[in-house]
C-alpha positions as CSV (number, residue, x, y, z in Angstrom):
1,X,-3.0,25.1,6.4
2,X,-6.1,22.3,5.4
3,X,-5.0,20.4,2.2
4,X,-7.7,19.2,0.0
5,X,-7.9,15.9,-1.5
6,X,-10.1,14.3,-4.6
7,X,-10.5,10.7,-3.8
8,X,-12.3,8.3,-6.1
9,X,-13.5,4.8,-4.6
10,X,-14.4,6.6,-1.2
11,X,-17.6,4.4,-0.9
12,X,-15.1,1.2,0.7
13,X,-12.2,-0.5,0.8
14,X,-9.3,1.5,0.7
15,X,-11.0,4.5,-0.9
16,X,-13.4,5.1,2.2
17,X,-10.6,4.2,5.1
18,X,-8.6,6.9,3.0
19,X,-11.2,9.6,3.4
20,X,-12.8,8.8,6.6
21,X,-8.8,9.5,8.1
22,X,-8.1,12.7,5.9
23,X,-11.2,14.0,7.1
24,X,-10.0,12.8,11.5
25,X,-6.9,15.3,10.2
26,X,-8.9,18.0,9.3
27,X,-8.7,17.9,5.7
28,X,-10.4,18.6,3.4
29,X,-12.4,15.6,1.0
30,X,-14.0,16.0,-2.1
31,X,-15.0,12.3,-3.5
32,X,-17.1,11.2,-6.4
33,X,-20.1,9.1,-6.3
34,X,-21.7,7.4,-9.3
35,X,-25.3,8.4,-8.4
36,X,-27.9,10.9,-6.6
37,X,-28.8,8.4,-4.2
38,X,-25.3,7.0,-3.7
39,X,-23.8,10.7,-3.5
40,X,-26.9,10.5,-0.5
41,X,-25.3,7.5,1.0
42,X,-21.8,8.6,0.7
43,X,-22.7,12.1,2.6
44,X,-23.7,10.1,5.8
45,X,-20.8,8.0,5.4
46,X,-18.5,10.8,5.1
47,X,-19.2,14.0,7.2
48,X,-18.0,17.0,6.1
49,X,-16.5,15.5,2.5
50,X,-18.0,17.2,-0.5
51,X,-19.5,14.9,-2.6
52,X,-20.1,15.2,-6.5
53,X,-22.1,12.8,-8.8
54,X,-19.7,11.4,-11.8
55,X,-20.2,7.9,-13.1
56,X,-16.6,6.7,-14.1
57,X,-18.1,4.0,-16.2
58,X,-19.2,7.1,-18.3
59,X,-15.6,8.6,-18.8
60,X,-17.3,10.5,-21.3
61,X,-19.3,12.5,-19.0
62,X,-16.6,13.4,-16.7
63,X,-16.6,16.8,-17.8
64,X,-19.3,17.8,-16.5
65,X,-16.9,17.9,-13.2
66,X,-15.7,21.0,-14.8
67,X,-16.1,24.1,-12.5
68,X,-17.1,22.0,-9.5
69,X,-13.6,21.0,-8.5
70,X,-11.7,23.2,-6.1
71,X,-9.1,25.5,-7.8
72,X,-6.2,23.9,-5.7
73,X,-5.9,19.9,-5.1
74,X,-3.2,18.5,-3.0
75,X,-3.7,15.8,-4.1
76,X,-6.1,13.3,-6.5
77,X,-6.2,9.7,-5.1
78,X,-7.6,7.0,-7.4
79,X,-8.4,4.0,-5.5
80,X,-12.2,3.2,-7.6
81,X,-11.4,0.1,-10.1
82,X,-14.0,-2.7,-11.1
83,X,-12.7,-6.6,-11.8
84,X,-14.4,-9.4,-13.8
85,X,-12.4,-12.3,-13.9
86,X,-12.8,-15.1,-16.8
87,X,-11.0,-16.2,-19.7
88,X,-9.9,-14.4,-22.6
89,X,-11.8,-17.0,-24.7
90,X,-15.2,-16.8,-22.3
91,X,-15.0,-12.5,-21.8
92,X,-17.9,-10.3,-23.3
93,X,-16.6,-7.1,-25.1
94,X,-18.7,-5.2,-22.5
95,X,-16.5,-6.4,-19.5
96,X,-13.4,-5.2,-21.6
97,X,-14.7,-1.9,-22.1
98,X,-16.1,-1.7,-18.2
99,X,-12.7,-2.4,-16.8
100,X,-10.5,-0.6,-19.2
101,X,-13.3,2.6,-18.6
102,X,-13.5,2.7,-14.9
103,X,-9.7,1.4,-13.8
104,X,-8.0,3.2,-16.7
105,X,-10.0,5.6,-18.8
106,X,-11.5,7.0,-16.1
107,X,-8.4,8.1,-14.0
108,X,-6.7,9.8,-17.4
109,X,-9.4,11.7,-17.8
110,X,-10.7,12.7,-14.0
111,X,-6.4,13.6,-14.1
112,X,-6.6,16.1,-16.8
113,X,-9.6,17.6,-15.3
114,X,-7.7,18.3,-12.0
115,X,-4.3,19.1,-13.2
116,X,-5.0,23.0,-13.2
117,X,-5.8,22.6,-9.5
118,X,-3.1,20.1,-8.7
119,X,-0.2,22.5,-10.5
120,X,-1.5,25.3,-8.6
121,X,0.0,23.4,-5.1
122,X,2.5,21.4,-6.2
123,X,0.3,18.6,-5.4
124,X,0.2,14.8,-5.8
125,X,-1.5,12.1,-8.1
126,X,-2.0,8.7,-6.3
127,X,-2.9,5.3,-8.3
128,X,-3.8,2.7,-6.6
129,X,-2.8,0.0,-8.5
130,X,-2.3,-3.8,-7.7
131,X,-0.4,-6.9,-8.2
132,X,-2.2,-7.7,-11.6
133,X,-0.7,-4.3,-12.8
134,X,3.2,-5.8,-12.5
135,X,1.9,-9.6,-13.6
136,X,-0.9,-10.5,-15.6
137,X,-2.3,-13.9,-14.0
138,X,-4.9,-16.8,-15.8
139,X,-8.5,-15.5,-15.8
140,X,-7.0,-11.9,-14.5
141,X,-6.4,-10.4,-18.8
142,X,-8.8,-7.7,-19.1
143,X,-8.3,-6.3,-15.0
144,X,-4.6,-6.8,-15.7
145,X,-4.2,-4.6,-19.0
146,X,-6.6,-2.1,-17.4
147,X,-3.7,-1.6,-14.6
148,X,-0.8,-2.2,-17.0
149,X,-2.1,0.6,-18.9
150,X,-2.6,2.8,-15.3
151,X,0.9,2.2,-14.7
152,X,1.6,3.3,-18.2
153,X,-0.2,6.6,-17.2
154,X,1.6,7.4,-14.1
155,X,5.0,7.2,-16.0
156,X,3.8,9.5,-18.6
157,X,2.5,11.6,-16.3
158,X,5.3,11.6,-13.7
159,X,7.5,12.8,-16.9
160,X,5.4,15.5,-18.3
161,X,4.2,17.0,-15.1
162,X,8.0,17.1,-13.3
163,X,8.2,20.3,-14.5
164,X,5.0,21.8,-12.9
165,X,6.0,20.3,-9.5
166,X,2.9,17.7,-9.3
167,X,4.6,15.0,-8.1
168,X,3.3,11.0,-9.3
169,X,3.3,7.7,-7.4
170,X,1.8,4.0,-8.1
171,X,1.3,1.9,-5.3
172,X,0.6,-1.7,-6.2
173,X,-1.1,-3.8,-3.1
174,X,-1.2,-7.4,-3.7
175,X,-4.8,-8.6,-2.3
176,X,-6.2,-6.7,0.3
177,X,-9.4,-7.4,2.6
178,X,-11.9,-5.7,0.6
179,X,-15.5,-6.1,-0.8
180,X,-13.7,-6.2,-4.4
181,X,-11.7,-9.3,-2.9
182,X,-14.2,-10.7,-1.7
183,X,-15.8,-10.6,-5.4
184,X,-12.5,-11.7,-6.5
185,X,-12.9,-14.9,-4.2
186,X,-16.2,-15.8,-5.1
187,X,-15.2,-15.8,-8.7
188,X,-12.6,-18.1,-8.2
189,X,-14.6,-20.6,-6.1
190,X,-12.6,-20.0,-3.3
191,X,-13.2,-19.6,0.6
192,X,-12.6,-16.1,2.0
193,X,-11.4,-15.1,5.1
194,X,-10.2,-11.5,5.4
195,X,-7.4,-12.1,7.6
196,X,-5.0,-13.8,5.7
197,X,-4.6,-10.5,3.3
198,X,-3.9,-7.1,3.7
199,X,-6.1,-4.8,5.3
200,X,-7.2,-2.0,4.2
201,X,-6.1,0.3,6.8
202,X,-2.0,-0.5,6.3
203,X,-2.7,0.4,2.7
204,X,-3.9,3.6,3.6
205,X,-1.1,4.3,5.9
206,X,1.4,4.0,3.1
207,X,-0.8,6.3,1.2
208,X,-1.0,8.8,4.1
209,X,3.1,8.2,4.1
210,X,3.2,9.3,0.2
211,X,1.3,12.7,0.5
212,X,2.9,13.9,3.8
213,X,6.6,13.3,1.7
214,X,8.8,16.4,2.4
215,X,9.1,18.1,-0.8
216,X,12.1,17.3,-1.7
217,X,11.5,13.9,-2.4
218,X,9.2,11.4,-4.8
219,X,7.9,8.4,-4.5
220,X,7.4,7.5,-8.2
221,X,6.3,3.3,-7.3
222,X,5.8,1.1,-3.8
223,X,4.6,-2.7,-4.2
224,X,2.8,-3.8,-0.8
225,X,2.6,-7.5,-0.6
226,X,0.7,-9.8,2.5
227,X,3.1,-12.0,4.5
């Protein structure tokens, strides 16, 4: 039987390896785009996902979501999430509100939206977290309580959902070769070279890992770390 899977982020990094290797399985993909013409983009990228415009910087507007999703998910995969790096003393209210929107906000609400679908299979809600959501770092404050606070969300969730089978798992990868660390990099100052980290593709193996576990089994947190 084809599973279908909501994944946000499916525009790079992790996100897009995820989809692009659901979709070699025979899967099926719905993922979210933040505009017309990047919903466009994301269609060539992605043959044969489903794509639906939804701005997770407007958490707000999510709703209009409702009655596009499919009435069964086996899954929702959150692996979208912004970062600003700077000071507490130097960061604008607006890159608060950004992060804590798109990394934290976003998810809860994209989550409620799909729980009818997900408690109709048993299925399974992914975060993809990070390092800064176990240890908040100098310059890291405002992406670090955004994934704090995700973590906080998949331990409520884990708990009230138990008893409608949907099934809740954080995976925290330290830095991983990705456009966003590449950002990350250049705010530091520093040199990048993409093969000292993770890649992306390991990352997505353990994902694959968590929503092929037998069902008699959970996989409530996994921290992936470069050597």
């Amino acid at each position: 039987m084809t599973s279908t899977h909501l994944v946000t982020g499916a525009g790079s990094g992790i996100g897009a390896g995820l989809a692009e290797r659901l979709l070699e399985r025979g899967d099926e993909v719905v993922a979210l785009a933040r505009s017309d013409s990047r919903a466009h983009d994301l269609r060539a990228d992605l043959p044969g996902a489903t794509v639906l415009v939804a701005d997770l910087a407007d958490a707000a507007g999510l709703g209009s979501l409702s009655g596009q999703l499919p009435d069964a998910l086996d899954s929702v995969v959150h692996a979208a999430g912004v970062v600003d790096l700077g000071p507490v003393a130097d960061l604008s209210a607006a890159t608060w509100i950004e992060q804590l929107t798109v990394n934290l906000v976003a998810p809860a609400v994209l989550t409620r939206l799909a729980l009818p679908a997900l408690r109709a299979t048993g299925g399974t809600v992914v975060f993809v977290n990070s390092g800064a959501g176990l240890t908040a770092r100098p310059t890291w404050s405002a992406y670090a309580a955004s994934k704090h606070g995700l973590r906080a969300l998949a331990d409520s969730l884990r708990a009230e959902e138990l008893q409608h089978g949907v099934r809740v798992t954080s995976v925290f990868p330290g830095r991983t070769a990705t456009p966003m660390q590449a950002k990350v990099h250049e705010q530091e100052g520093k040199d990048y070279d993409a093969e000292q980290w993770i890649q992306p593709a390991t990352v997505v193996d353990l994902i694959l890992r968590v929503l092929d576990l037998s069902a008699d089994a959970t996989i409530p947190e996994v921290v992936i770390s470069p050597v």
